[in-house]
C-alpha positions in Angstrom: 23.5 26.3 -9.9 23.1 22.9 -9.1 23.9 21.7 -5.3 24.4 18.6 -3.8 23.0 18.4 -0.1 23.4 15.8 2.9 20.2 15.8 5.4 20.8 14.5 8.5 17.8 12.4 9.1 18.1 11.1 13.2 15.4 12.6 13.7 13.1 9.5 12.0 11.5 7.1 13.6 8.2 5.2 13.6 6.2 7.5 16.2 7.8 11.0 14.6 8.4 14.1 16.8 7.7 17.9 15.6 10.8 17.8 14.3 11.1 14.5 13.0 8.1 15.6 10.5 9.9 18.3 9.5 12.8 16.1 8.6 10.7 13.8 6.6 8.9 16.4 4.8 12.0 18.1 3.4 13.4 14.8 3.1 10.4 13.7 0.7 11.0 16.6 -1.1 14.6 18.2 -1.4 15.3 15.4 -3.8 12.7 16.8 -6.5 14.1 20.5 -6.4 15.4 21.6 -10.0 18.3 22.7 -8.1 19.5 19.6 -6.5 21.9 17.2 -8.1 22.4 14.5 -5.6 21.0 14.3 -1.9 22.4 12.2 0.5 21.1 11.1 3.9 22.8 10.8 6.8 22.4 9.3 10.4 24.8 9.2 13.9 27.9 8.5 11.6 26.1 6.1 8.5 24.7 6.9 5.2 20.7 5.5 4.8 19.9 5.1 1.3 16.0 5.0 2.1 15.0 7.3 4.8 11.3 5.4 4.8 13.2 2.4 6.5 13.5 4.6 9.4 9.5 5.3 9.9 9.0 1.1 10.0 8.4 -0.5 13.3 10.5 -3.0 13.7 12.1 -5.0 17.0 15.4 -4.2 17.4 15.4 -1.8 15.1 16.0 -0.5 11.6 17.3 -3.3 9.6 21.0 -3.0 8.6 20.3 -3.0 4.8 19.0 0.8 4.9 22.5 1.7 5.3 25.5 1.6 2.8 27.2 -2.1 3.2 30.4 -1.3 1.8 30.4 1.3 6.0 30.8 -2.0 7.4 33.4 -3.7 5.5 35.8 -0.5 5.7 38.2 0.3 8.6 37.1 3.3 10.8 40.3 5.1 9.2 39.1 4.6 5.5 35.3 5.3 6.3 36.6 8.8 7.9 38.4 9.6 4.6 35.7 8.6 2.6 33.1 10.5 4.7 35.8 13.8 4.9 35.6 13.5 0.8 32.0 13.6 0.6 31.1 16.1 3.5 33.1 18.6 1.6 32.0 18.2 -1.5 28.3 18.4 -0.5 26.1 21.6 1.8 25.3 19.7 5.3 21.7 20.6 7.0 21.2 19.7 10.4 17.5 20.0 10.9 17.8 18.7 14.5 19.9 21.5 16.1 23.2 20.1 15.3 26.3 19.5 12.6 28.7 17.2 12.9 32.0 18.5 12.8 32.6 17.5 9.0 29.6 19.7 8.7 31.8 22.8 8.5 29.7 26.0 7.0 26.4 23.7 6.7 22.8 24.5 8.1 21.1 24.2 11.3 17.5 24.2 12.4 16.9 25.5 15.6 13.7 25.0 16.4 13.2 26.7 19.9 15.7 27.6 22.8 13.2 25.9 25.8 16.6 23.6 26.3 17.7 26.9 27.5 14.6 28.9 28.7 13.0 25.8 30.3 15.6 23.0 31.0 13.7 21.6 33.8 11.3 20.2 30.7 13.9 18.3 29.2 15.8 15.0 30.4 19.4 15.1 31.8 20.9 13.2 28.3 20.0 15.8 26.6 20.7 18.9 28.6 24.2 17.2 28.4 24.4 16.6 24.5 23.6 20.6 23.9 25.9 21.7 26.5 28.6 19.9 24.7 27.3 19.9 21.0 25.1 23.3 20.5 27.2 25.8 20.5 29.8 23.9 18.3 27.4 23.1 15.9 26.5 27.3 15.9 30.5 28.1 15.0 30.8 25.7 12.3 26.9 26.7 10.7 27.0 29.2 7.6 23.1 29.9 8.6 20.6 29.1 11.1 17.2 28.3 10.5 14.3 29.1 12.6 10.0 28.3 12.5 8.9 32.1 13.2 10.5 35.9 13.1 10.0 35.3 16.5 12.1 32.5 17.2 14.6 34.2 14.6 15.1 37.2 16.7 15.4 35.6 19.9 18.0 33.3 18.5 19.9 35.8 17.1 19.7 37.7 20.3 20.4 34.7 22.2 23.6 33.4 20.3 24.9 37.0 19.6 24.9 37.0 16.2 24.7 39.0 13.0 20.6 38.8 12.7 21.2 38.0 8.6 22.8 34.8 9.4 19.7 33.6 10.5 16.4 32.7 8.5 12.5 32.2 9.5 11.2 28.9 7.6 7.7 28.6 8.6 6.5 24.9 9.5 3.0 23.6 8.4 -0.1 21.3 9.2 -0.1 18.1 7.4 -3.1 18.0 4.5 -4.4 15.5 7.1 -6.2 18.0 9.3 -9.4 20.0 7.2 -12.4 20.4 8.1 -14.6 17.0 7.9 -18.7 16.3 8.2 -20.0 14.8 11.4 -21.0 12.0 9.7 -17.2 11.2 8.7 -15.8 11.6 11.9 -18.8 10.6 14.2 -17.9 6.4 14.1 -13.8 7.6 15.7 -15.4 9.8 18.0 -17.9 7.4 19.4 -14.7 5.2 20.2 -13.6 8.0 23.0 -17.4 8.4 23.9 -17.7 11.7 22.2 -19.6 13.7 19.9 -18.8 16.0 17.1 -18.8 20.0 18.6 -19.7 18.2 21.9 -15.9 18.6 23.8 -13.1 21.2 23.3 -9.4 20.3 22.6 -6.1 20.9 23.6 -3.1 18.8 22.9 -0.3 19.4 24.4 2.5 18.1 26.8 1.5 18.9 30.4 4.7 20.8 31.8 4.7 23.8 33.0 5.3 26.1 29.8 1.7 24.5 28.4 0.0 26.2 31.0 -2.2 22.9 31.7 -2.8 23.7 35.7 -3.5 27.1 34.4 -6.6 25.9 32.0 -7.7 23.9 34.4 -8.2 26.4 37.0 -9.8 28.7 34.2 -12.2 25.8 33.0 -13.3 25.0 36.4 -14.9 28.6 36.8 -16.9 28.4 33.8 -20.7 28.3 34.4 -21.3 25.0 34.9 -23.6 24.9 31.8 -20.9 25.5 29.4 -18.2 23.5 31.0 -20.6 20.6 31.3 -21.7 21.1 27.5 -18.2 21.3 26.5 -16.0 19.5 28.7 -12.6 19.9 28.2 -9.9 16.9 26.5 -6.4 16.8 26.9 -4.2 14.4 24.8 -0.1 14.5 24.6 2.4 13.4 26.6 1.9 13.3 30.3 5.3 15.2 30.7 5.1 15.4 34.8 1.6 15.5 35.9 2.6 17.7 39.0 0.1 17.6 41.9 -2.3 20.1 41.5 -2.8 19.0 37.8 -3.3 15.9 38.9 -6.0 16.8 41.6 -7.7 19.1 39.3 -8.0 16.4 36.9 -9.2 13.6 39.1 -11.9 16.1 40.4 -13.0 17.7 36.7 -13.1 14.1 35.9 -15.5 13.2 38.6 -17.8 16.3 37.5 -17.6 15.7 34.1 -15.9 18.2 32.9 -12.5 17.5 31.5 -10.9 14.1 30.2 -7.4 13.4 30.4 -6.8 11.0 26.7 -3.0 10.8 26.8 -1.6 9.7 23.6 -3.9 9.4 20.2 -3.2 7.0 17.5 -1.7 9.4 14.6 -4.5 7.6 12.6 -7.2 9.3 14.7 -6.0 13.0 16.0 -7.0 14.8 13.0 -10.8 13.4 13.4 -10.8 14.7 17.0 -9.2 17.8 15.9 -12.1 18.6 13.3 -15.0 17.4 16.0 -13.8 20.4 18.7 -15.9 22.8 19.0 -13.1 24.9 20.5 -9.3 24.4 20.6 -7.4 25.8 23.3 -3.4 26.3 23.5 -2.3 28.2 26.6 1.5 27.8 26.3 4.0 30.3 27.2 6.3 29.3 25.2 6.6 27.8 21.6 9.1 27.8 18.5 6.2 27.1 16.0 3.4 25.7 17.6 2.0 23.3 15.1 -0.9 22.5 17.0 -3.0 26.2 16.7 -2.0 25.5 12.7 -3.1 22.1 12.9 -6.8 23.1 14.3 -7.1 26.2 12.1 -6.6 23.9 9.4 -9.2 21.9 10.7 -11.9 24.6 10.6 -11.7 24.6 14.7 -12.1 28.2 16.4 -8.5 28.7 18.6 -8.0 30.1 21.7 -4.0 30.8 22.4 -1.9 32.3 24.7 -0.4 35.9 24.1 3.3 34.6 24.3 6.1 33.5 22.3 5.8 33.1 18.6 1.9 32.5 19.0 0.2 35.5 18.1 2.6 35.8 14.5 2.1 31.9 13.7 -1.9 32.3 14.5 -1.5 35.5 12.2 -5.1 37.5 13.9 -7.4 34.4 13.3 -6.9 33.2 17.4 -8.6 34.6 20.5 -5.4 35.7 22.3 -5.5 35.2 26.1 -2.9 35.4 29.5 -3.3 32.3 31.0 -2.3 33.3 34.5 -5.2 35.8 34.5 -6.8 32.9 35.4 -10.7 35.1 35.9 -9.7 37.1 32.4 -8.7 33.8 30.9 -12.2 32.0 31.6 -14.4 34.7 30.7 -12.2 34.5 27.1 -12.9 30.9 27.2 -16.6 31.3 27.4 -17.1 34.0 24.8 -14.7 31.4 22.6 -17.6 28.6 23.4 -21.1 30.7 23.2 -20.1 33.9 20.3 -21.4 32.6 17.6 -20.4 35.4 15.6 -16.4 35.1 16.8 -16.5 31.5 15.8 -17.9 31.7 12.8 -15.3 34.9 12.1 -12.3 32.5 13.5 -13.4 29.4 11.5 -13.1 31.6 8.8 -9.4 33.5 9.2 -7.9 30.4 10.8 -8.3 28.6 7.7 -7.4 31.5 5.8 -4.1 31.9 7.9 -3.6 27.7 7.8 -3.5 27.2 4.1 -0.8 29.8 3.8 1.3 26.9 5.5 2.6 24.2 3.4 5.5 21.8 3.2 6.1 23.0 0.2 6.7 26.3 0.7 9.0 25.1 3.4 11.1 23.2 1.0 11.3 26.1 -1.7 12.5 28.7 1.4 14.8 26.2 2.3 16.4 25.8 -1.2 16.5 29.6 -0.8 19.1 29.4 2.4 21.0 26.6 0.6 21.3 29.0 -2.3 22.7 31.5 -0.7 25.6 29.9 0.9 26.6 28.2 -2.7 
């Protein structure tokens, strides 16, 4: 049975987001599925007939030649019937939460429901644009795709639904992060004034569902020989640095125990990644959580929290913790650091666990759900 697909692709752009990865990883490869007859891409309202113009940096914009030129030379009436023709005649996947509404009995991604659990996290634009769009874009969806069983049952819980119209796609760790020698990663570190299984890691937003304040408070009451040997970094987006974050990282900063990096060139996060000597992900709440996958893949030791879909997409390889135990949570944190026979044992699983992630098996499952509905 061959199909013919449209893959809504807004979610590209030079810096990409979790889910703008995922777009461009089914995007590179939906087109070279036996299955698939013609693939179209699709963007607020235009056709793009490269999606790789989207990922270039340029001012202003994407140039206007990475869309159809014949959209701008129609009236709006004609490009509506034209687009009406084609939308039917093709299986729509929204990968971004939504479906336009020619997008009748398509696919959506949903990724997490934090818009919902945790709207405080998430700017007022879009708050607005799912109160308006979501559940639309639910009643005109044939199936739902989620990261994790996890995420699948809550959203099927969540939206009321029959449980089989929605399907767990697991995400994965680009072949970027593996494990690396010191001498190959040594001359990047050396940039940020570290060495190689000198710091631990966590990337992460600081909000309040990462449990940042949380780590700090547990990293601070380590014995100041390990937290000295291993202070802690901390790269993402600042999210809100709230005021006891903020004090807890000036003063670790002044003892010398944690760094606050802030955003990492793409170029060089999978070096620090495979120079931790311990990666730590105390958030409460995830849909995938590509950053445990990412170390693991990286031959890093992970710490995680006991929540959410975390414990299922570490699959047994992570040191599971509460993170507002804060006591409990440090004395996890230093066996983590000092058990050499847990780290060795977690190098070894989390790897194990990681390479049973790949974009491609993402693509395949996702043919799967597109087969279904055709």
């Amino acid at each position: 049975m061959s199909l013919r697909l449209i893959l809504s692709v807004e979610a590209l752009e030079p810096r990409l987001s979790g889910i703008g990865r995922y777009s461009w990883e089914l995007a590179q490869r939906l087109p070279l599925m036996d299955d698939v007859e013609k693939i179209r891409f699709y963007r607020n309202g235009e056709w793009i007939v490269d999606p790789a113009s989207l990922l270039v940096d340029r001012a202003g914009g994407p140039r206007r030649h990475i869309v159809y030129r014949w959209l701008r030379k129609h009236s709006k009436w004609a490009r509506n019937v034209r687009d009406a023709s084609v939308m039917r005649s093709h299986l729509f996947h929204g990968p971004n939460y939504f479906l336009p509404p020619r997008g009748e009995g398509g696919v959506i991604t949903v990724h997490d429901l934090s818009i919902f659990r945790y709207p405080e996290t998430h700017p007022a634009a879009r708050l607005r644009q799912f109160e308006r769009y979501f559940r639309l874009s639910v009643e005109r969806a044939a199936h739902i795709i989620t990261d994790t069983e996890t995420t699948r049952a809550e959203v099927a819980s969540f939206l009321a639904i029959d449980p089989a119209m929605v399907t767990a796609v697991p995400l994965a760790a680009s072949p970027d992060f593996h494990p690396r020698t010191d001498a190959a990663i040594a001359p990047t570190l050396a940039r940020y004034d570290l060495m190689p299984q000198g710091y631990a890691l966590c990337v992460s937003t600081v909000e309040p569902r990462k449990r940042i304040a949380e780590l700090l408070f547990a990293w601070e009451k380590l014995p100041p020989s390990v937290r000295n040997r291993w202070p802690l970094m901390v790269t993402g987006g600042a999210g809100w640095l709230s005021d006891v974050v903020k004090e807890r990282m000036i003063k670790g900063a002044r003892e010398g125990w944690v760094r606050y990096l802030g955003f990492v060139p793409d170029a060089d996060l999978p070096l620090l990644y495979a120079g931790a000597a311990l990666f730590v992900y105390p958030s409460v709440y995830e849909g995938f959580g590509l950053p445990p996958v990412e170390a693991m893949a990286s031959g890093v030791p992970v710490v995680v929290a006991d929540a959410s879909c975390l414990p299922e997409v570490t699959g047994g390889a992570a040191m599971l913790v509460a993170p507002e135990d804060i006591d409990a949570f440090a004395s996890r944190l230093e066996q983590a650091l000092v058990d050499d026979g847990w780290r060795e044992q977690a190098r070894t699983a989390g790897l194990r666990v990681a390479s049973g992630y790949s974009w491609d098996r993402c693509a395949r499952e996702t043919m799967d759900v597109y087969r279904k509905l055709r």
